[in-house]
TORDO-821450 format. One record per residue: residue in three letters; x, y, z of N, C-alpha, C in turn. Coordinates in steps of 0.2 Angstrom, whole numbers, plus 2048, in hexadecimal, padded with zeros to 3 digits. Example, Ala and Ser with C-alpha at 12.3 -4.5 7.8 and 13.67 -1.06 7.14 Angstrom:
<recs>
ALA8427E482783E7EA8278427F0827SER8407F58238447FB824840800827
</recs>
This chain:
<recs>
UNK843D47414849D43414849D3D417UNK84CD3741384BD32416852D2E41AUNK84ED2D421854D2C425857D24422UNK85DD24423863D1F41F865D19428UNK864D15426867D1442C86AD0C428UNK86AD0B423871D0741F870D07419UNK875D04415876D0540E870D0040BUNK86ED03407869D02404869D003FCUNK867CFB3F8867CF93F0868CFE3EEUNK865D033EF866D083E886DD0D3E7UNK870D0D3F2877D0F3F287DD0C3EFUNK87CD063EE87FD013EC880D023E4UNK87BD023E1878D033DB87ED0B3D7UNK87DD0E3DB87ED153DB886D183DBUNK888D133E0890D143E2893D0D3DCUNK890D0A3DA892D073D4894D0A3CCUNK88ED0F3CF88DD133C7893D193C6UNK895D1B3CF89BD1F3CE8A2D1C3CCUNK8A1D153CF8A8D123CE8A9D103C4UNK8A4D113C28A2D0F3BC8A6D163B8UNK8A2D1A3BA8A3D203B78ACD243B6UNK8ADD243BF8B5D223BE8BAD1E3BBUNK8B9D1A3B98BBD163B68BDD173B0UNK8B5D1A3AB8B5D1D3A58BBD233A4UNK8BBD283A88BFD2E3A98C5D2B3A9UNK8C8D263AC8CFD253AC8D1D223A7UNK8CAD1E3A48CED1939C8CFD1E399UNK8CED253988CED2B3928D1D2D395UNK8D9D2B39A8DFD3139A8E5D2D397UNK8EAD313958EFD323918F4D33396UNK8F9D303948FED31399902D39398UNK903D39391902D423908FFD47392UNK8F9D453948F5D4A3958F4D4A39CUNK8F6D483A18F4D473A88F4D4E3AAUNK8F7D533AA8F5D593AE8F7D593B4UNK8FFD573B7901D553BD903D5A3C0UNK901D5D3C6904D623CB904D5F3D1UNK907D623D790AD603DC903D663E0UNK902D633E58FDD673EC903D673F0UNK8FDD6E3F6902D713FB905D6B3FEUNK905D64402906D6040490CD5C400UNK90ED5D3FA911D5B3F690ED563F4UNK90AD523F4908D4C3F0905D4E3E9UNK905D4B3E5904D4B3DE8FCD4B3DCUNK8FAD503D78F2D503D58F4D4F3CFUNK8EED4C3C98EFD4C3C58E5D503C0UNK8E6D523BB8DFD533B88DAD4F3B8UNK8DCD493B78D7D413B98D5D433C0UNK8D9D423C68D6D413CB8D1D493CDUNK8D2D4E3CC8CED553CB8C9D543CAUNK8C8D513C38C1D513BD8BDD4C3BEUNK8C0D443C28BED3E3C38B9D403CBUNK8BCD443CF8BCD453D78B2D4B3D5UNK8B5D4E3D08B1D543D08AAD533CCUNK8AAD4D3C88A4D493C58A0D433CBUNK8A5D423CD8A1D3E3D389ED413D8UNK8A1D463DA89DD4A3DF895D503DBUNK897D513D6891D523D188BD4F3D1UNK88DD483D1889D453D0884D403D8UNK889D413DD888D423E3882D453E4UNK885D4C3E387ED503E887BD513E1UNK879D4F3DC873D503D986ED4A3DAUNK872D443DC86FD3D3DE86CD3F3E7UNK871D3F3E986FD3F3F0871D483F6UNK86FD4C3F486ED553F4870D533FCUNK86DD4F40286DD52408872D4E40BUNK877D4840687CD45409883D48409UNK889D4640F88FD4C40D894D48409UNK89AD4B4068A0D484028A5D4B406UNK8AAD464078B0D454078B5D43403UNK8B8D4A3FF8BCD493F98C3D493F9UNK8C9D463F88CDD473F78D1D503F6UNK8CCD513F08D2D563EB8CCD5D3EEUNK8C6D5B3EF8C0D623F08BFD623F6UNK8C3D5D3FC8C1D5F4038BAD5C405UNK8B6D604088AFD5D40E8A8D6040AUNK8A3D5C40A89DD6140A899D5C40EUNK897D62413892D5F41A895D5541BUNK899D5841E89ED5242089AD4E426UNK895D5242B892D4D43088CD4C42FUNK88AD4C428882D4A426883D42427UNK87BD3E42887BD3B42A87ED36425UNK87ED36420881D3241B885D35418UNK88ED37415892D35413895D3140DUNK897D3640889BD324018A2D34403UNK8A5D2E4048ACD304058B1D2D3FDUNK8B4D333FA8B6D303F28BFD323F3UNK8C2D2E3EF8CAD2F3EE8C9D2C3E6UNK8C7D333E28C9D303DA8CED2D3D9UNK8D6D2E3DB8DAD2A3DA8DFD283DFUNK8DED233E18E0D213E68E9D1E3E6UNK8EED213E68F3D1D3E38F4D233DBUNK8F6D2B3DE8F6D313D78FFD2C3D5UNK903D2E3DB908D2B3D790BD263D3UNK908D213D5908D1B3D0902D1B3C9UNK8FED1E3CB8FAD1F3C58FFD233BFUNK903D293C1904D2A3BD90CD293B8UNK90ED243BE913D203BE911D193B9UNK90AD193B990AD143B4909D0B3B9UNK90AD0A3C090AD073C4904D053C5UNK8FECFC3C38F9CFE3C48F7CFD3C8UNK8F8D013CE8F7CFE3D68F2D043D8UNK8F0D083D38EDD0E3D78E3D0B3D5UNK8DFD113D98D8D0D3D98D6D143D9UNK8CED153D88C8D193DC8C7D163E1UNK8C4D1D3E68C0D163EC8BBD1C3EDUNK8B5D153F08AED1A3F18ACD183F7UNK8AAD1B3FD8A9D184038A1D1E403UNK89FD19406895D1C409897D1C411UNK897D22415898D1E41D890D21420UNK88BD1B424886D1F424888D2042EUNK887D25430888D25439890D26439UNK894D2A434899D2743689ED25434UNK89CD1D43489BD1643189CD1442AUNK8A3D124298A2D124218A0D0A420UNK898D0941C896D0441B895D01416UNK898D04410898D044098A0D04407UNK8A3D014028A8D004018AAD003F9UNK8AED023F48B0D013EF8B7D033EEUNK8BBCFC3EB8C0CFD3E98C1CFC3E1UNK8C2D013DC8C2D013D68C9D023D4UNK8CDCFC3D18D3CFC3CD8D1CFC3C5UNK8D2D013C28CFD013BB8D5CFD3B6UNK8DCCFF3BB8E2CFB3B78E3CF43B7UNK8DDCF13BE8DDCE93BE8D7CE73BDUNK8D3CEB3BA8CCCEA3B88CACE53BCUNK8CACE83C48CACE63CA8C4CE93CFUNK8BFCE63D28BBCEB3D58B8CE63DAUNK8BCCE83E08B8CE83E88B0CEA3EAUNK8ADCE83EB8A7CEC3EF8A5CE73F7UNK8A5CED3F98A4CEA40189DCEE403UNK89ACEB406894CEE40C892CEA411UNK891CEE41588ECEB41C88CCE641DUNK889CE341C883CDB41F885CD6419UNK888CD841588ACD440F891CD240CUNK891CCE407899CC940589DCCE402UNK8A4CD04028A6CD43FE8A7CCF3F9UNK8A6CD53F38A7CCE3EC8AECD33E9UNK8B1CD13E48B6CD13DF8B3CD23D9UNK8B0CD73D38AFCD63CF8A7CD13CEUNK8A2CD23D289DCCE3D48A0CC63D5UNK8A3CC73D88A6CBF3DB8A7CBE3E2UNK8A6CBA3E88A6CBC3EE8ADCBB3F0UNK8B1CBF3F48B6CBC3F88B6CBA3FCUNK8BECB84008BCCB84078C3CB840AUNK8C6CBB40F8CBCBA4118CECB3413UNK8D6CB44148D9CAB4168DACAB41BUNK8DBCA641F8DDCA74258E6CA6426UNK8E8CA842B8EECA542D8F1CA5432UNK8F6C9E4348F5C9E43A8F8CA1440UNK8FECA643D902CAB444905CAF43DUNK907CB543F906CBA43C90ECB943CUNK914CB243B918CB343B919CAF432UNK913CAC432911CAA42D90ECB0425UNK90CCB542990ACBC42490DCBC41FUNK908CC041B90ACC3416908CCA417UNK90DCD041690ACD641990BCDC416UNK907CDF413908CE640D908CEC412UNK90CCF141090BCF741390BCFD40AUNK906D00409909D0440690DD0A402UNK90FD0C407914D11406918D1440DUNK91DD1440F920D15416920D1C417UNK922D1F40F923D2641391ED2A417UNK916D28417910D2B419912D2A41EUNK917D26423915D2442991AD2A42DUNK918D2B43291CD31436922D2C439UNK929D3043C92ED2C44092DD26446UNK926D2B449923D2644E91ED2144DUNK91FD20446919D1A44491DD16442UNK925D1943E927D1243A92AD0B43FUNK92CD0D44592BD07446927D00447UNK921D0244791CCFC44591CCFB441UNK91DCFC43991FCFB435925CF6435UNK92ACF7438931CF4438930CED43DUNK92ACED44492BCE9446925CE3445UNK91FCE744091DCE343C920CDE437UNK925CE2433929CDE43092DCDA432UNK930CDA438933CD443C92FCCD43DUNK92ACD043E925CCC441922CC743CUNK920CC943591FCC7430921CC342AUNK91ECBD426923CB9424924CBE41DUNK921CC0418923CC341291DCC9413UNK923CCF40E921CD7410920CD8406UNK91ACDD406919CDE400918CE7400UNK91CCEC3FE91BCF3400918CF73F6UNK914CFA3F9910CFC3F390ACFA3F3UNK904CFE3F0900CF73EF8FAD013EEUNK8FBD033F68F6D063F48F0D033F7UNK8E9D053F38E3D043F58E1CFB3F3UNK8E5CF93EF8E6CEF3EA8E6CEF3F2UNK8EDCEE3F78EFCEB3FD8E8CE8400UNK8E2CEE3FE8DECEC4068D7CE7401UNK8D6CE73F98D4CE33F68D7CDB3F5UNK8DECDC3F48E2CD63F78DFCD13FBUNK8E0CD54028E0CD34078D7CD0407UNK8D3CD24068CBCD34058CBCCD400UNK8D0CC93FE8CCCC33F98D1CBE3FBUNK8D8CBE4008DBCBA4048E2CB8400UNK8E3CBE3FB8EACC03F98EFCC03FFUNK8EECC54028F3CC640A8F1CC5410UNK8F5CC54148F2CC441B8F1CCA41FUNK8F5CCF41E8F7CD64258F6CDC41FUNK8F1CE341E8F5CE541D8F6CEC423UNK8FBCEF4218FECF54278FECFD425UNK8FAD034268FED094248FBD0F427UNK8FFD144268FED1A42A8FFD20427UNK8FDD264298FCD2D4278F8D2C420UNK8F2D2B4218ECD2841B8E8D2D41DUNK8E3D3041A8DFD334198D8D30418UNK8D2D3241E8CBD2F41A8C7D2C414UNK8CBD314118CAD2E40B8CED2B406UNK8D3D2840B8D7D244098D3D1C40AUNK8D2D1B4118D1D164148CAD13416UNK8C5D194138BDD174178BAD10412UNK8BAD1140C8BAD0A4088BCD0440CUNK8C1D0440E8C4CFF40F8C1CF9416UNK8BECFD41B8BACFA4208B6CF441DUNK8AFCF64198AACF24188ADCED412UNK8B3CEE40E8B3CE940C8B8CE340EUNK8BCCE64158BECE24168BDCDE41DUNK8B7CE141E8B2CDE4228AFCD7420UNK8AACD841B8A9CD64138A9CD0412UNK8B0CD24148B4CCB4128B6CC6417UNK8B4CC641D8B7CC24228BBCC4427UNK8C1CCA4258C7CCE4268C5CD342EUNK8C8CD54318CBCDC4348CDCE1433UNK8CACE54348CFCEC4338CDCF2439UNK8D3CF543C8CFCF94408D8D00440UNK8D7D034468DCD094448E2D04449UNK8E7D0544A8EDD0344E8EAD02454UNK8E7D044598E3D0445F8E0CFF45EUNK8DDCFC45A8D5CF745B8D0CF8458UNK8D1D004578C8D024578C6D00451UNK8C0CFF44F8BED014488BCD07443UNK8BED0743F8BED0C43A8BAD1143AUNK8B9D1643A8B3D1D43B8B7D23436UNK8B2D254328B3D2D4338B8D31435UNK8B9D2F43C8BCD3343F8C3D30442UNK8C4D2C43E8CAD264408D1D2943EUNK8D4D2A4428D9D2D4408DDD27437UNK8E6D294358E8D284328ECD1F431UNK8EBD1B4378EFD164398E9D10437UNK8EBD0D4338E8D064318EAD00430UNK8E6CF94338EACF34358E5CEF433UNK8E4CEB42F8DFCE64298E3CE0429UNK8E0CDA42C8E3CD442A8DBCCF429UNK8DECC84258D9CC54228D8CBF42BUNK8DECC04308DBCBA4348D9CBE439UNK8D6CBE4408D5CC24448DACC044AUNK8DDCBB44A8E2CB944F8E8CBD44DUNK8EBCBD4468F2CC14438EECC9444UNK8E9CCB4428E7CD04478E9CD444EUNK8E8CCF4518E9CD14588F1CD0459UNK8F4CCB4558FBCCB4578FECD2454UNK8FCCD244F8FFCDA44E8FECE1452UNK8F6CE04548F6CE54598FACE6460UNK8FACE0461901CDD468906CE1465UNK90ACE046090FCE345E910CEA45DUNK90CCEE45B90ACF545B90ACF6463UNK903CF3467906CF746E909CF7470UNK90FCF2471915CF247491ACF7474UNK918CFC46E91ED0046B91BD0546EUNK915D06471912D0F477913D14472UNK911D1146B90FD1946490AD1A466UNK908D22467905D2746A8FCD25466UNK8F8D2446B8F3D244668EFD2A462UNK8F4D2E4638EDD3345C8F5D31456UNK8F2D334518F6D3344B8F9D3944BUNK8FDD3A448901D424458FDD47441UNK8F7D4443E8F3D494398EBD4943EUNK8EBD464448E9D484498E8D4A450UNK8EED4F4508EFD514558EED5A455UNK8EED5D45A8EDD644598F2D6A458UNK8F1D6F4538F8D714508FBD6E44B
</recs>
């Protein structure tokens, strides 16, 4: 076995061919046909994301056998192996099947960890992010780069959806938007590609899941940008549900200001014990 210690051309090569592949599966659904049911959690699944989630991880371990997947709709296999496919077939079930086209695939590679590899695929904006490590995030093979700005009272700041966020998170949320000049809500996983090509300034959001949010590190690193959890930290695996991306690193830090002041509990609600 050969030890990983970054992404590599042909991982690149590879995670493009997934974001390819999903891509094709969603052009071939029918608004009729979705196959929509509700999970224990109540959030929405549809057939698409099943078959979409259940082909990429197929092709995972027949590509790469000794690395682990973290999948939305089929859970973990060998989650601490050195390397890591982190996948969310459909990123955005409700608006996809709502027809809204703000939903995406995301494909995240984290090696240590580490998520170093990035893909955001909008098949309805015929839109695709790719981020990695040491390298430009590009748009569509086109390079980005975040905008700066100069006080975050200036911002432009997405959140995608409140309800995610627990009673003791919405105020950052509220006092974000006090703080910022124009709010855009929805958006989903587009927010943090937005943001990644100098669309927005801030984006902000909470009770996410890792394979909501591991894409979104490298490319919007990528790009010139920030992202790290409500704390500071940067982004891991093991990072709980609270995320804070902006394109300047000064509107950064003022956001961060703004959240400490509020003494929200640092673990998140989906990681705590019980």
């Amino acid at each position: 076995m050969t030890r990983i210690s970054a992404v590599e051309d042909h991982h690149i090569a590879f995670a493009l061919s997934l974001a390819d592949t999903a891509r094709s599966l969603l052009h071939g659904q029918t608004h009729d046909a979705l196959g929509i049911s509700v999970k224990p959690d109540r959030s929405l699944v549809t057939q698409a994301d099943l078959m979409i989630e259940h082909e990429l991880r197929a092709r995972i371990a027949a590509h790469y056998p000794d690395h682990g997947i973290i999948g939305e709709e089929e859970g973990s296999h060998a989650p601490t192996a050195r390397a890591v496919w982190v996948i969310d077939p459909i990123d955005g079930t409700a608006p996809f099947i709502a027809g809204i086209p703000v939903y995406g695939t995301l494909i995240a590679l984290a090696i240590d960890g580490v998520p170093r590899l990035g893909i955001i695929d909008s098949a309805a904006n015929d839109a695709r992010w790719l981020g990695v490590e040491g390298r430009q995030t590009t748009l569509n093979g086109r390079p980005v780069q975040v905008r700066s700005c100069a006080d975050i009272s200036r911002a432009l700041m997405t959140n995608s959806n409140q309800d995610y966020m627990s009673a003791a998170e919405l105020p950052a949320l509220e006092a974000l938007r006090r703080a910022t000049a124009t709010r855009v809500y929805g958006g989903a996983c587009i927010n943090y590609g937005r943001l990644a090509e100098g669309r927005t300034d801030l984006a902000m959001d909470a009770g996410q899941k890792i394979f909501d949010f591991a894409a979104f590190r490298p490319i919007v690193e990528g790009a010139g940008g920030v992202i790290t959890d409500w704390a500071g930290a940067p982004l891991t695996l093991a990072s709980g549900g609270r995320i804070l991306g902006a394109g300047d690193p000064g509107v950064h830090r003022q956001a961060l200001g703004i959240i400490e002041k509020l003494g929200i509990s640092d673990t998140p609600p989906e990681l705590r014990a019980g």
